[in-house]
Structure formats: structure tokens, C-alpha cells
N, C-alpha and C positions, 0 to 999 in steps of 0.2 A: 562497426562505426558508432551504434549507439552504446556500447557500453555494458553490452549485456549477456553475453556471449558463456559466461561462469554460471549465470541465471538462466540458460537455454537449453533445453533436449529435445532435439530433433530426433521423431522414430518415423521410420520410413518402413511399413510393413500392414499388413492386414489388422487394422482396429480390431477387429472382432477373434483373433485369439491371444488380444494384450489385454485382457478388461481390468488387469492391476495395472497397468500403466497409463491406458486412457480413466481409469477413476482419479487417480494422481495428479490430474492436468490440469493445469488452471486454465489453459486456451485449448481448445481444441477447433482446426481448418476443417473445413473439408470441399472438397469440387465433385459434387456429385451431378447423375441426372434428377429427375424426379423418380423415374423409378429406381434407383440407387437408396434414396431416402426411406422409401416403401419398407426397404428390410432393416436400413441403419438406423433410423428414429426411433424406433419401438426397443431398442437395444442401447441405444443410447440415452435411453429412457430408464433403464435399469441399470447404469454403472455410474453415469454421471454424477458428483456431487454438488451439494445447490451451490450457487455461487459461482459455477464451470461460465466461463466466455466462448461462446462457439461463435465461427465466421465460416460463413458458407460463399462459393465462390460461383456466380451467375445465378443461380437458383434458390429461391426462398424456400425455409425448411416447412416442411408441409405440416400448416397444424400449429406453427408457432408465428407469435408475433413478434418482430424483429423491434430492435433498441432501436437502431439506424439501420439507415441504406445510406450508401455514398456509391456514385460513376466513378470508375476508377480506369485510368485511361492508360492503354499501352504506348510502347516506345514507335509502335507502329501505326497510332492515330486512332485504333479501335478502340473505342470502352465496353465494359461490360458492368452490372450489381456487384457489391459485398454487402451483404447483409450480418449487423453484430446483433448478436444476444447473449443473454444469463441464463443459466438454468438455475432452477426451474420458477423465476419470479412471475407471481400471479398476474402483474401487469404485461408479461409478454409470453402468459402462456396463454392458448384455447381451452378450456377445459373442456375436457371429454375424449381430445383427439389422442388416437394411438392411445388410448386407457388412460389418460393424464388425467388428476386430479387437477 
């Protein structure tokens, strides 16, 4: 509908044995728990390139500071968070966590 479909690649598979194709990504989702993040942040710490947009889905990434939160509401009444970020800008990162500079 938006137009962008030529501009999209959806991979549907384990992030963590694509690390040349999540480095490639200008957006990177993810719907994790917290402890999901435990093992993916520190990894995605090491392939991401600066400037990546990550959206995380109910849960804030442990350790970073989000651009935005928005409620974002189902077709069924419930809302939950999205939280956007960039990696890795200094105004939305913690220094120190998961080894970040």
C-alpha cells in the first residue's frame, strides 16, 4: 500500500546465524522478552552499523535509550509499547551497558 515493497526484505529466521544480513539493515524489529535481550543486545552490539533503527515490540531494550515510545493499539482494543532507536547515537545510548562505549 505504501509504495515500498521493491525497497523491502523481509527475513524470517534466527538473527543470530545472518550477522551479514542483520549488519545490512537499516531497520531492524524485534518482540523479545527481557530475557531474550540478555543474549541478543550484546550481539547486536557487535554487527549493527551506526545509523541501524531498531523497534522493539512491548519491551524496552535493556541498557538503551529509546528516540520514542508510542501505545499502539490492536484491532482487539488492547495496546501495548514500541519503542524506536538508532544505533548507536550517544543521546540514546547508556554508556557502559552490555560493554557500549
Amino acid at each position: 500500500m505504501a509504495g515500498v515493497a521493491s525497497r523491502a526484505r523481509f527475513v524470517h529466521a534466527d538473527a543470530m546465524t545472518l550477522p551479514s544480513v542483520v549488519s545490512r539493515a537499516t531497520v531492524v524489529t524485534v518482540f523479545l522478552t527481557p530475557e531474550g535481550f540478555e543474549v541478543l543486545v550484546p550481539w547486536l552490539e557487535s554487527v549493527l552499523e551506526p545509523g541501524t533503527r531498531v523497534v522493539s515490540h512491548t519491551w524496552p531494550v535493556p541498557g538503551w535509550r529509546p528516540l520514542s515510545a508510542v501505545l499502539v493499539e490492536g484491532a482487539d482494543g488492547r495496546t501495548w509499547p514500541v519503542y524506536l532507536y538508532r544505533f548507536p547515537a550517544a543521546d540514546a545510548y547508556v554508556r557502559g551497558v552490555h560493554g557500549g562505549t
